[in-house]
N, C-alpha and C positions, 0 to 999 in steps of 0.2 A: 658221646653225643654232645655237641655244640647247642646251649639252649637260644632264643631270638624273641627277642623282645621289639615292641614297636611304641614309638611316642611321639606324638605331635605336639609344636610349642609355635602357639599362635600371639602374636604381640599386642590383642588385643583381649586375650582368655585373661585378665589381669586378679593376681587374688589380692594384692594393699601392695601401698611403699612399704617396706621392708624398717622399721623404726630400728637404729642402730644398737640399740638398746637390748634390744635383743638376743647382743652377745658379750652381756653381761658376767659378771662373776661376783664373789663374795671369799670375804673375810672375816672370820669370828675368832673371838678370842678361846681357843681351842687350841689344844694339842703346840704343836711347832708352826701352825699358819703366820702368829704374830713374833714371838718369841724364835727368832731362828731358819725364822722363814723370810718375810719381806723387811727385818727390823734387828737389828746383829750388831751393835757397837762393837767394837776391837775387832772385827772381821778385816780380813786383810783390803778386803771389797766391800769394804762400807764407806759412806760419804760422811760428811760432819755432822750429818743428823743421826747416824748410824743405820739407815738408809743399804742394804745390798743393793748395790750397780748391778750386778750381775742379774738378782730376783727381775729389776728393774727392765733390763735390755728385752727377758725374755718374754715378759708382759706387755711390754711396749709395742714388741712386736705382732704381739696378741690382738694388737688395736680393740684393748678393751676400752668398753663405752662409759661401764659406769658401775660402780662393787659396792653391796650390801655391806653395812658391818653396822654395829660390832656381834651380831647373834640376831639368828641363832637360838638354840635353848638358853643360851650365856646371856642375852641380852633380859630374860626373863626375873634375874636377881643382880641385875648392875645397877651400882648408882653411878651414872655419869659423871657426878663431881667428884670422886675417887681420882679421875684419870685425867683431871687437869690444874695447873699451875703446875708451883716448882714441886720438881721429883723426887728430892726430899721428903715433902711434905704429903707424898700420897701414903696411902694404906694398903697392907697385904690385908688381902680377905681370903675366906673360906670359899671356893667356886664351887656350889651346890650340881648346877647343873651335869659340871664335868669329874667332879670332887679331884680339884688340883685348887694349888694357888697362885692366885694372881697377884701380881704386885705392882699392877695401875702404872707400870713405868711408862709404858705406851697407850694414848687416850685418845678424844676427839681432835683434839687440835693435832697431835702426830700424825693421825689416819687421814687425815685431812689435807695436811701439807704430803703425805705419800703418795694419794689420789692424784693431787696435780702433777708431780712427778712422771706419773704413768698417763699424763692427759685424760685422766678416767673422771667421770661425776661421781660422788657421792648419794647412793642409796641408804639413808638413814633410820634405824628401829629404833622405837621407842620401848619403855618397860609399861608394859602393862598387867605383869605376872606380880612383882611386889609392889609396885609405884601405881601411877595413872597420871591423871589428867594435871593435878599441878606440874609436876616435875616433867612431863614431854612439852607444855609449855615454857616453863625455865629454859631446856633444852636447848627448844626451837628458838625464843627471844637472846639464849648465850650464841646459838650459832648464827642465826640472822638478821636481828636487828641493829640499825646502824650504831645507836647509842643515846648515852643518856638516859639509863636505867640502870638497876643494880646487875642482872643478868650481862647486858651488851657491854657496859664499862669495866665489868671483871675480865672478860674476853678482854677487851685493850688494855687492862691490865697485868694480861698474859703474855700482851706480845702481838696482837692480833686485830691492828685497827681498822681495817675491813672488815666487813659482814663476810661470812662463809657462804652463804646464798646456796645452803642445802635446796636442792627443790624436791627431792622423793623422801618421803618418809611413811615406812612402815608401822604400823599399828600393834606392834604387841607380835610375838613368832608361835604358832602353831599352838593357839589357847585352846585348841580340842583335846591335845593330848593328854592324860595322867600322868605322862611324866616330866611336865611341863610345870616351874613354879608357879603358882597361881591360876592353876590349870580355869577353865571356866566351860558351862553350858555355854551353847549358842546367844541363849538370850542374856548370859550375866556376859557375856563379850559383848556381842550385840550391843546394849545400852553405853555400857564403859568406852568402847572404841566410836558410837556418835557423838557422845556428851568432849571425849579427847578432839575425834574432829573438827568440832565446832568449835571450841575455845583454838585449835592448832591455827587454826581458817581467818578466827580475827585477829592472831597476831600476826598471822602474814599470808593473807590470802593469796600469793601467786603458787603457793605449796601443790603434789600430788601426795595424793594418803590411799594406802595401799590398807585394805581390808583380809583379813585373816581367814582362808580359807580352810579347809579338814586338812590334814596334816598326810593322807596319801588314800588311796582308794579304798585301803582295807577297812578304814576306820568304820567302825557300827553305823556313824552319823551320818557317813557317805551317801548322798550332797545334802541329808538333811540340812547339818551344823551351816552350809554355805545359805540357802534358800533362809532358814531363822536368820542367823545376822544379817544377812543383807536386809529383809526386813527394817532393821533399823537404819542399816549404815547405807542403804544404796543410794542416794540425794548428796549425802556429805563425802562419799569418797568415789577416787577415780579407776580402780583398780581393786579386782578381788587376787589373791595369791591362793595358789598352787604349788607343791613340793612333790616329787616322785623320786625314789631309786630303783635301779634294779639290778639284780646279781645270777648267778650263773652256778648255785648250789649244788644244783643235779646231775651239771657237766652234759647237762643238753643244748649243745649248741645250736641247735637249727629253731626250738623253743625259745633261747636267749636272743635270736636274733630279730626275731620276732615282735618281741617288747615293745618295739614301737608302734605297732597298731593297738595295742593296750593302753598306751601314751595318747594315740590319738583317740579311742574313745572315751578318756579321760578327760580330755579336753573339750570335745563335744559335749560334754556333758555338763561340763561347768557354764560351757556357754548356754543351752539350755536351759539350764537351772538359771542364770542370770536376766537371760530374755525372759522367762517365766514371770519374775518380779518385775522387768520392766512395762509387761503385758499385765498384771496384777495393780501396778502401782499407776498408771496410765501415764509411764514414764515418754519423754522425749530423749533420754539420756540413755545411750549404749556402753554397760560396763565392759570393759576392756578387763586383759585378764596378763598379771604378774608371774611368771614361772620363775620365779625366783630361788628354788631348790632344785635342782636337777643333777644326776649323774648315774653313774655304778656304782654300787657301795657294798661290797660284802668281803673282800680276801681279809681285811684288817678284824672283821667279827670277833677269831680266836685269842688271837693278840690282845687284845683289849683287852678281853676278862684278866689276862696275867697281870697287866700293870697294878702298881703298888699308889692308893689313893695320896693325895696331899703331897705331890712332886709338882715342881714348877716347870711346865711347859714338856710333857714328855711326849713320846711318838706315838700320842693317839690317829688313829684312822687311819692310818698310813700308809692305803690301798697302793701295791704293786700292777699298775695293769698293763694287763697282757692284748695279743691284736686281736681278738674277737671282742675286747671291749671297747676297743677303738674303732672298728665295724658299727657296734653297739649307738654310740656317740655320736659318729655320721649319722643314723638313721632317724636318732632324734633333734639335732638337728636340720635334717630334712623336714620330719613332721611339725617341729615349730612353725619354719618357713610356710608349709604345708597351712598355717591358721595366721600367716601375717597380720592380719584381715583383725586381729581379738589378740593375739600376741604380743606386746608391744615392748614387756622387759621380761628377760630371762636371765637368770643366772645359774651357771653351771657350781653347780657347790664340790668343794672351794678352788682357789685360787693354788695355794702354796701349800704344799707336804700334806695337807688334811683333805682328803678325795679328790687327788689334784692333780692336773696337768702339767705339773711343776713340782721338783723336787731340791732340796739342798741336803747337804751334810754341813753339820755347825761345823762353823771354823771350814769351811772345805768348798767344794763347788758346788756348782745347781744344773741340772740336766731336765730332759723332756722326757717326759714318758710318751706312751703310746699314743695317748688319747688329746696329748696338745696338738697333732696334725690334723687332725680331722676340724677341730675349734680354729684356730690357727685359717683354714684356708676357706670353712666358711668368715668368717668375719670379715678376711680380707678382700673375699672376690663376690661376697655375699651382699654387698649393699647394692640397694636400688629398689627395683619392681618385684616382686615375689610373680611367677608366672605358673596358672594353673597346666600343669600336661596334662597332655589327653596320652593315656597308659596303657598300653595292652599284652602285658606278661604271663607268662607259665606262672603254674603256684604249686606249693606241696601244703602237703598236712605236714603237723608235728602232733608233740603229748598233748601240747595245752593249747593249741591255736589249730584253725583250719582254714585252707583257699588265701595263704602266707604268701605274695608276690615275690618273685625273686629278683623282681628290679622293684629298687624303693630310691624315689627319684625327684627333684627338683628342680626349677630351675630359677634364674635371676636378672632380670636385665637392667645395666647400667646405661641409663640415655645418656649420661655425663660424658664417658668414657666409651658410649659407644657397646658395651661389650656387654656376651652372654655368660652366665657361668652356670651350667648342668651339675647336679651334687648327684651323684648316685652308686648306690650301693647295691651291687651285685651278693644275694643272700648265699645263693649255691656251694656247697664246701664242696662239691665235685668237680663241676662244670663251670667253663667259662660263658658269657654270654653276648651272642653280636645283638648290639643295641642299632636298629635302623630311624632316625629320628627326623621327621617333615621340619625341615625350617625355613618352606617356604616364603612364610613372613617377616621373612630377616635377609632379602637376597641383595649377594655381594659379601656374606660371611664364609669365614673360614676358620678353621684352628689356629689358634693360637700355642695353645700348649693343650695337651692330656696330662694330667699328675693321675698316679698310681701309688695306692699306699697297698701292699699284699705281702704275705708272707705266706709259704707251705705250712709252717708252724702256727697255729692258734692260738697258743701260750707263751709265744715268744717276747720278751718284754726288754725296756731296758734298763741299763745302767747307768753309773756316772760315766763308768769306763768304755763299755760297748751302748750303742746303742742298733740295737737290731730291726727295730722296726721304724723305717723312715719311709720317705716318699721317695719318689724318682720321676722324671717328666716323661718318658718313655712309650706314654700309653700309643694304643697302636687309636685311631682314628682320624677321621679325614670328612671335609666336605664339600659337595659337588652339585651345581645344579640345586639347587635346594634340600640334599637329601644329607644328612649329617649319618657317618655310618662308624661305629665306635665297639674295639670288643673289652668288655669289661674282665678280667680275670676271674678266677674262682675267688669268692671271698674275699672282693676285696673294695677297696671306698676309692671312689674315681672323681678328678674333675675337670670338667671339658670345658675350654676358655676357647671363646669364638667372637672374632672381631671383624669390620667391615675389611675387606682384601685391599681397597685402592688407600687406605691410610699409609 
C-alpha cells in the first residue's frame, strides 16, 4: 500500500524570514571538538595557525552562520584570561565540568580568528557558575572595545588591534542543572544574569544576551525556572535558550521518529511561558527564543563511563550516527523552521567529533556522518521566507506518541533567487509516500532538483573509509499546471527545489 499525503503552499501563508542564524552550531572545550578537531598543529592539513583545512572546507560548506563557544558546562568554571596571550604563559587546569585537562593552548582570540575562517559569527558565554558580573565585563571590554583601557590595550597587545565586535553573548549555560558549577535557583540566576546584563549593556550597548533557560523538559522546574528568571531578566535580554537531546534507547524507531512533535511542544511552551510575562509585565517587547543546544545524544552514554579522568582531550561523546538519526535531524529542523516566527539562533550541538556532524581521526582525515546531510541542505537551500503548509496526512500511533503524521514537512521561499525549497520527511519505515502538493501560488514553477537521502538499513552509518549514507538527486517528482506531485520513499528525508521555468 502506497500512503498519499496532500499540501498546500500558499506564498502568502508566510510564518517569518527565516534568520540565518538559525543554522548555527557550537564548540566547547570538550572531548576532541577543540583539540583534534578544528585546531591540530603538526597535522599534515593544518594552516600556520594550526587551523585543519580540511575541518574548515567541510564547515564552510555547512554555510554555518555563527558557533557558540567556549561551553557549555566547560564555560561554568573558565577563566578567560587562562586562554590568552603567549602559550607559554598559559596554565593547565583541572576541567571540573568534563574532569580532563585543559591546557588553554587554544582561547578567545584562536576561536576567534577560526570563526572568521569558516565566515561564521561568534556566539559568546560568559561564566556565571564561578565568576559574574566583573569578569563578563572584562571579557566583553578585552573583546570589544576599541581601546585605551587596561582590558582593550592587553588585546592590542596580543596581537589584536581591532575590536572583535562579539555581538551575541550568552549568560552563564544551563544554571538549572546540579550538575552544573555554580548551579543556581531561578531567582539566584535571575538577579546575577540582570545585574551582568546591565553592566554588559553599558559597556557596549549594540550586544544581544541570551538568557538561561531549563536545561531540557525533564527538569522538575520545567518552565517554572524560565517564567522566575525572566521575571528578572526579561527588559535586559533579547533571547531566552533552550537545549533538547534525543536518543533511541529502546530501539523504537517509529517513537524516535516522532520526537519532533515533543520538540515542538517544547517550544510552544517556552513561547507561552514567555508571552505569559510579556502580558504580566505589560511588556511591548516579544522574547525571541535561542535553541542553542540541540541534537541526538545517546550511542557515546557507555563509552564515557570507561574513560580514565585527568586525560587531555579524549574521545568523549563521540556519537556514531546512524540514518534514522539523520531522519531524526531533518525533522527537527523542520520543526525549527516550523517557529521561524520566535526562532531566530539554533545551534546543533556540536560541531566537530563531540555529537557532530563531523568527524576526524588525529593525525588522519575528517569525514561526514549521517546527520551533516540533512544540516547541510537545510542551511543551504533554507534561507529566505519560512512558509506555513497547509498538511493533510495519514498518521499511526506508536509507545509514547499518538495521531504521529507520516509526512513532517516544510517549506521555504527564496524571493532572491526565485526558488522554493520543500524539507520533508517521510516517517513510514514500510511504505513510500505520493506527496500531491497545490502550488498554485507559485505558477510558472517547476523542479529543479529532488535530493533523496534513504537507506533500507536504519543503522547504517559512516565511515572515514565508506560512507554509506549519502544523498542522490534522483527523487522521482515533477510539476504541472500548478500541482507539484512527488513520491517520497520509505523513511527517508527528501528536498524538493522549484524554480520559475522561463529563467
Amino acid at each position: 500500500m502506497t500512503l498519499k499525503a496532500k499540501m498546500i503552499l500558499e506564498k502568502d501563508f508566510k510564518i517569518s524570514e527565516v534568520d540565518p542564524r538559525i543554522y548555527g552550531s557550537f564548540i566547547e572545550h570538550l572531548g576532541r571538538a577543540v583539540y583534534g578537531g578544528i585546531y591540530e598543529p603538526g597535522h599534515h592539513d593544518a594552516d600556520e595557525r594550526g587551523f585543519r583545512r580540511d575541518v574548515i572546507k567541510l564547515v564552510s560548506d555547512l554555510q554555518v552562520p555563527i558557533v557558540r563557544y567556549p561551553g557549555g558546562n566547560f564555560v561554568s568554571g573558565y577563566n578567560w584570561e587562562d586562554g590568552v596571550g603567549a602559550r607559554e604563559d598559559r596554565p593547565r587546569r583541572l576541567e571540573l565540568a568534563w574532569r580532563t585537562i585543559e591546557t588553554n593552548e587554544f582561547g578567545t582570540n584562536e576561536f576567534i580568528e577560526w570563526a572568521r575562517s569558516v565566515n561564521a559569527q561568534v556566539m559568546m558565554a560568559v561564566n556565571l557558575g564561578t565568576r559574574g558580573i566583573d569578569d563578563a565585563r572584562n571579557l566583553l571590554e578585552y573583546c570589544n572595545h576599541p581601546g585605551g583601557t587596561y582590558w582593550s590595550d592587553l588585546r592590542k597587545k596580543h596581537g589584536y588591534v581591532q575590536p572583535h565586535a562579539v555581538k551575541t553573548w550568552c549568560l552563564g549555560n544551563e544554571m538549572d542543572g546540579p550538575w552544573q558549577i555554580g548551579h543556581k535557583t531561578a531567582d539566584e540566576y535571575g538577579r546575577l544574569a540582570l545585574e551582568t546584563a546591565k553592566v554588559m549593556k553599558w559597556v557596549d550597548p549594540t550586544i544581544e544576551l541570551v538568557s538561561c533557560g531549563s536545561s531540557n523538559t525533564s527538569m522538575p522546574t520545567f518552565p517554572q525556572y524560565e517564567a522566575t528568571s525572566l521575571e528578572h531578566t526579561y527588559e535586559a535580554v533579547d533571547y531566552v535558550s533552550l537545549h533538547q537531546y534525543y536518543g533511541n534507547r529502546d530501539g523504537d524507531t517509529a517513537s524516535y521518529l516522532a520526537n519532533s512533535m515533543d520538540l515542538d511542544h517544547f517550544i510552544k511552551t517556552i513561547i507561552s511561558t514567555c508571552d505569559y510575562l510579556k502580558a504580566k509585565k505589560r511588556s511591548k517587547k516579544t522574547m525571541n527564543l535561542s535553541f542553542d543546544e540541540w541534537n541526538v545524544w545517546f550511542h557515546s552514554n557507555e563509552a564515557d563511563k570507561k574513560l580514565e579522568p585527568w586525560s587531555i582531550a579524549p574521545p568523549q561523546l563521540e556519537d556514531i550516527y546512524t540514518f534514522e538519526d539523520a531522519l531524526l535531524v531533518g525533522s527537527m529542523l523542520i520543526t525549527l523552521l516550523k517557529h521561524a516566527d520566535r526562532v531566530k539562533i539554533a545551534c546543533m550541538a556540536q560541531l566537530v567529533n563531540v555529537i557532530a556532524p563531523i568527524m576526524t581521526v588525529n593525525g588522519g582525515g575528517a569525514w561526514k556522518q549521517t546527520i551533516y546531510y540533512p544540516y547541510l541542505h537545510a542551511s543551504v537551500y533554507g534561507r529566505g521566507i519560512a512558509l506555513q503548509p497547509v498538511v493533510s496526512s495519514p498518521k499511526y500511533d506508536s509507545k509514547s506518541f499518538t495521531d504521529v503524521p507520516y509526512l513532517d514537512s516544510v517549506a521555504v521561499f527564496n524571493p532572491e533567487s526565485e526558488e522554493i525549497s520543500i524539507f520533508a520527511v517521510n516517517r513510514s519505515l514500510d511504505e513510500s509516500l505520493i506527496l500531491d502538493c497545490d502550488i498554485r501560488s507559485f505558477p510558472g514553477y517547476s523542479v529543479i532538483e529532488h535530493i533523496v537521502l534513504e537507506n533500507d538499513d536504519l543503522k547504517a552509518a559512516n565511515t572515514l573509509e565508506i560512507e554509506r549514507v549519502k544523498p542522490h538527486t534522483g527523487g522521482d517528482s515533477s510539476a504541472r499546471d500548478g500541482l507539484l506531485q512527488a513520491q517520497l520513499p520509505k523513511h527517508s528525508w527528501n528536498v524538493i527545489r522549484l524554480g520559475k521555468s522561463e529563467r
